[in-house]
C-alpha positions in Angstrom: 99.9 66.7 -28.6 96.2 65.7 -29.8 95.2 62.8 -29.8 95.6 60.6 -33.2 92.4 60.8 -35.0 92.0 57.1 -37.1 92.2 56.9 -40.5 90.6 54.0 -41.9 93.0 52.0 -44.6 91.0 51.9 -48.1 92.1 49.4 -50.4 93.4 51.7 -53.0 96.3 53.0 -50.1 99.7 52.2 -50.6 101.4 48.8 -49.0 101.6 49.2 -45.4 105.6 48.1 -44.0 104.7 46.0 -40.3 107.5 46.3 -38.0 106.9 43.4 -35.8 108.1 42.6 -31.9 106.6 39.8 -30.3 103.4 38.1 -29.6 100.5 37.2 -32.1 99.5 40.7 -32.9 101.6 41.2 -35.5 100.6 38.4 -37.4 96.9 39.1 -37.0 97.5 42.8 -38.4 99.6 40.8 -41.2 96.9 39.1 -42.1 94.2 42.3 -41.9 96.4 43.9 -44.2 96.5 41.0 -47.0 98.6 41.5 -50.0 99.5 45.2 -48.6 101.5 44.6 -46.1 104.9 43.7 -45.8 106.7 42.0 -42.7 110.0 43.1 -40.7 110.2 41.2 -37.6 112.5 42.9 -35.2 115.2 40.6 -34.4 115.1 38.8 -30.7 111.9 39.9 -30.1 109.9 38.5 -32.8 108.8 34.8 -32.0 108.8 32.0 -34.3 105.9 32.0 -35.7 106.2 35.8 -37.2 109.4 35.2 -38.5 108.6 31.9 -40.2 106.2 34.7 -42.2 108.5 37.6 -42.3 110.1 39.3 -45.4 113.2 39.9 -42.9 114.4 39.9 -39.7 116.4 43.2 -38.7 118.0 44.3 -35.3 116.3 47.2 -33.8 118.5 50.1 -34.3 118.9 49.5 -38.2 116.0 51.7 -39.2 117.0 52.2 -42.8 117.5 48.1 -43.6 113.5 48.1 -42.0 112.4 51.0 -44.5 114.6 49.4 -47.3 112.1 46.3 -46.7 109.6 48.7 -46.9 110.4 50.4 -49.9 110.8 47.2 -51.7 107.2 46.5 -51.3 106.4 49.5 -52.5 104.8 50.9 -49.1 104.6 53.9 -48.4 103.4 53.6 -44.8 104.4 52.0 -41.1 103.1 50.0 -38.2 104.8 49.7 -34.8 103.1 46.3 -33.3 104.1 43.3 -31.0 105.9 43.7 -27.5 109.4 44.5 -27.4 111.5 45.4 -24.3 112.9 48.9 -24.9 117.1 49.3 -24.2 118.9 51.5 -22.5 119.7 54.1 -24.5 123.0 54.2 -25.2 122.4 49.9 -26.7 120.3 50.4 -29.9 122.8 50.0 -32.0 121.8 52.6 -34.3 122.6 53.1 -38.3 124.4 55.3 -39.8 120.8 57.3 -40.9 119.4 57.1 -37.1 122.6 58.7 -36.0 121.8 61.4 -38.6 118.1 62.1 -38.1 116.7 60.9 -35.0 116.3 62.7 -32.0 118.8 60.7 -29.4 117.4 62.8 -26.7 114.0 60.8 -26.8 115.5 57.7 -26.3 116.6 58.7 -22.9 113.0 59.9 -21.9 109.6 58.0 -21.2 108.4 55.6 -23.9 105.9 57.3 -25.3 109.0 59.9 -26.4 111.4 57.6 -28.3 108.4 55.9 -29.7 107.4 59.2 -31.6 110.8 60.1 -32.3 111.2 57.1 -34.0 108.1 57.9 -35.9 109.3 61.3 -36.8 112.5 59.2 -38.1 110.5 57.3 -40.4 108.9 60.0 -41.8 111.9 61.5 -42.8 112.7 58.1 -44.5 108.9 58.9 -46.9 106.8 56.7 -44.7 103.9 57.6 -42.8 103.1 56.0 -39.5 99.4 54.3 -39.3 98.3 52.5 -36.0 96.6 48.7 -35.4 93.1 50.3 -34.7 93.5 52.0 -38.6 94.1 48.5 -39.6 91.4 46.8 -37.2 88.8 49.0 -36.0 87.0 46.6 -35.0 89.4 45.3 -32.3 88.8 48.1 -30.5 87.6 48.1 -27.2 83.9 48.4 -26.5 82.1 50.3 -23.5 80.2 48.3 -21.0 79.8 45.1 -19.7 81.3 42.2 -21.2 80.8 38.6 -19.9 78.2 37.0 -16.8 80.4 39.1 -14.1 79.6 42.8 -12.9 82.0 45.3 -12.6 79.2 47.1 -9.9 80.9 46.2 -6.7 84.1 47.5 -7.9 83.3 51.1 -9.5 85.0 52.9 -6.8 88.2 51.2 -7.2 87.6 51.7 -11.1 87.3 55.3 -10.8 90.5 55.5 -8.6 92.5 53.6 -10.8 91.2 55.8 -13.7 92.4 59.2 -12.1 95.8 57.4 -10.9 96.7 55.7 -14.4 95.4 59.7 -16.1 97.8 61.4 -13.8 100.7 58.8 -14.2 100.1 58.8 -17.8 100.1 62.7 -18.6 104.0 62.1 -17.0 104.8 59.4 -19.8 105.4 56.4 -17.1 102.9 53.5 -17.7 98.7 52.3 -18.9 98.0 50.0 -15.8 97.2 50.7 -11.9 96.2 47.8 -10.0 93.8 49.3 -7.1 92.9 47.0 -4.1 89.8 48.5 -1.6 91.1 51.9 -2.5 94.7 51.4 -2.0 97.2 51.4 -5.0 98.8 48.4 -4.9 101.0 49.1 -7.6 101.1 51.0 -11.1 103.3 50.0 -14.3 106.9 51.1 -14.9 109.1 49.8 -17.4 108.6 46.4 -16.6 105.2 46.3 -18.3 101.3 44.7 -17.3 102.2 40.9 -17.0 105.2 41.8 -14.4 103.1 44.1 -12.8 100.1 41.7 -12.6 102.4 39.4 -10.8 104.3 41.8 -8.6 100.8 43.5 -7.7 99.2 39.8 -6.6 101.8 38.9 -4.4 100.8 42.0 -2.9 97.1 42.0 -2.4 95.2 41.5 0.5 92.6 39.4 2.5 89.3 40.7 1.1 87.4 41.8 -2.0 90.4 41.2 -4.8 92.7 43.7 -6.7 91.7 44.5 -10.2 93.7 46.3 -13.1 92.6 49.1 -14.4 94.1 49.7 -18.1 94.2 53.3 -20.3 95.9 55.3 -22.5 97.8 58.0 -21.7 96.4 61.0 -21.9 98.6 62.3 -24.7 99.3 59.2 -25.9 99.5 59.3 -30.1 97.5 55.2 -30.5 99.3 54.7 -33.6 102.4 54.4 -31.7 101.7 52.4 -28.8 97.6 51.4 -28.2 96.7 49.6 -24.7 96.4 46.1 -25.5 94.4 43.3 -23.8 93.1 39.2 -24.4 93.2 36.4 -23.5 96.7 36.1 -21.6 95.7 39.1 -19.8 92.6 37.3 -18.2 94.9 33.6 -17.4 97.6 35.9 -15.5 95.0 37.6 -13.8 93.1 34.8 -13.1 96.6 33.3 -11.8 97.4 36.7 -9.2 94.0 36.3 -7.7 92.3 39.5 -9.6 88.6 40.2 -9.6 88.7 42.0 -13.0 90.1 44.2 -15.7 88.5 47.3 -16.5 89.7 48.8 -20.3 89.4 52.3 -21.8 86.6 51.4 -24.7 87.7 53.1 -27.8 91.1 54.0 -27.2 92.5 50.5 -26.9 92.5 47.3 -28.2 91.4 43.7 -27.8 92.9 41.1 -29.3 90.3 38.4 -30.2 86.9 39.3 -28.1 84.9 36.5 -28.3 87.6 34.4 -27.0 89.0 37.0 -24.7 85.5 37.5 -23.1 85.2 33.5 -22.9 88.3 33.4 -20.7 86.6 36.2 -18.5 83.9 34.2 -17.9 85.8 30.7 -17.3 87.7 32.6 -14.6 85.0 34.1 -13.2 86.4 38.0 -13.5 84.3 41.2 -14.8 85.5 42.1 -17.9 84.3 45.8 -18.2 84.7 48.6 -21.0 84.9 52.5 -19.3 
């Protein structure tokens, strides 16, 4: 599939329904959005802070009671955002309407998959999907150098990790490598980056540290499911003992830069847009 081409919100577009899992992202996009957007935080994944400012809280699984939110906001479009940790497939606890229009083979296949059946689902239900970088173009990631540390000692290891997280990627099965003096260390699975940070630093080596490399994949539709990076990203790698992250400019997203850039430099990693 091509990938998504962004399409910029204008003000006179219908209300935009947020379907919201954890983490501050969510609320940021919330607050992008203004007055057009309503709030479903998904429930037990959602943290406290998003659902002191969500419209509702619904289980994942009851698609229609999120689009009945939607519709009572008048919104005509949806956004996937926040972390959630995906079941096994035969525990979403589907409505009566999933049962009837979404394709239950996806949900036993990679994430990328389920995430656009689900989309497909939605769009049955009169809504059209919309990503975080239509909301926020201007989180995306840039290309380059970011920070006081180079990323020029580690190019080699940055290229590998490219071509591994492409290859892994075009098979639906994660956005992160970790690459250590050439060697794979370890790439993401279901357990997503901050268990694979840890996992891959009690791994690494004596010498020039590991670093993450982080991409989408490439068939990856961004308005499901965009690489995201900040702040946490740079503590936990600082914590494993990393030299650096290196980001796919354009096609993911950074959640506060200035800050995120700040806590490159205070940990004394490369922070470094390919």
């Amino acid at each position: 599939m091509a990938s998504h081409a962004s399409v910029a919100l204008q003000a006179s577009d219908n209300n935009v329904l947020v379907v919201a899992g954890g983490g501050s992202l969510p609320r940021i996009l919330a607050k992008v959005l203004g007055g057009r957007g309503c709030l479903c935080a998904v429930e037990g994944f959602a943290d406290l802070e998003t659902l002191a400012i969500a419209d509702a809280e619904i289980p994942l699984g009851m698609f229609n009671e999120m689009m009945e939110v939607g519709r009572a906001a008048a919104a005509s479009k949806v956004l996937f955002t926040g972390s959630l940790t995906r079941p096994a497939a035969d525990n979403w606890h589907l409505d009566k309407f999933a049962q009837e229009n979404l394709d239950l083979n996806a949900l036993r296949l990679g994430d990328d998959a389920a995430l656009r059946a689900i989309s497909d689902l939605f769009k049955v239900g009169g809504f059209m999907t919309v990503g975080p970088l239509d909301i926020a173009p201007g989180m995306a990631m840039p290309r380059g150098e970011l920070g006081r540390f180079s990323a020029d000692s580690f190019q080699l290891d940055i290229a590998h990790g490219k071509s591994v997280a492409s290859s892994l990627g075009a098979l639906d099965v994660g956005q992160a490598v970790v690459v250590q003096q050439g060697l794979v260390l370890a790439v993401e699975g279901i357990e997503g980056t901050d268990s694979l940070i840890a996992r891959a630093g009690a791994l690494s080596r004596p010498g020039a540290p590991p670093i993450l490399i982080k991409s989408a994949k490439p068939q990856q539709d961004l308005r499901l499911d965009v690489p995201t990076v900040g702040c946490a990203t740079l503590y936990q790698l600082a914590e494993a003992g990393f030299g650096g992250l290196a980001v796919q400019a354009g096609k993911a997203l950074v959640v506060d830069l200035k800050a995120t850039i700040e806590a490159a430099d205070a940990a004394g990693l490369f922070f470094y847009g390919f």
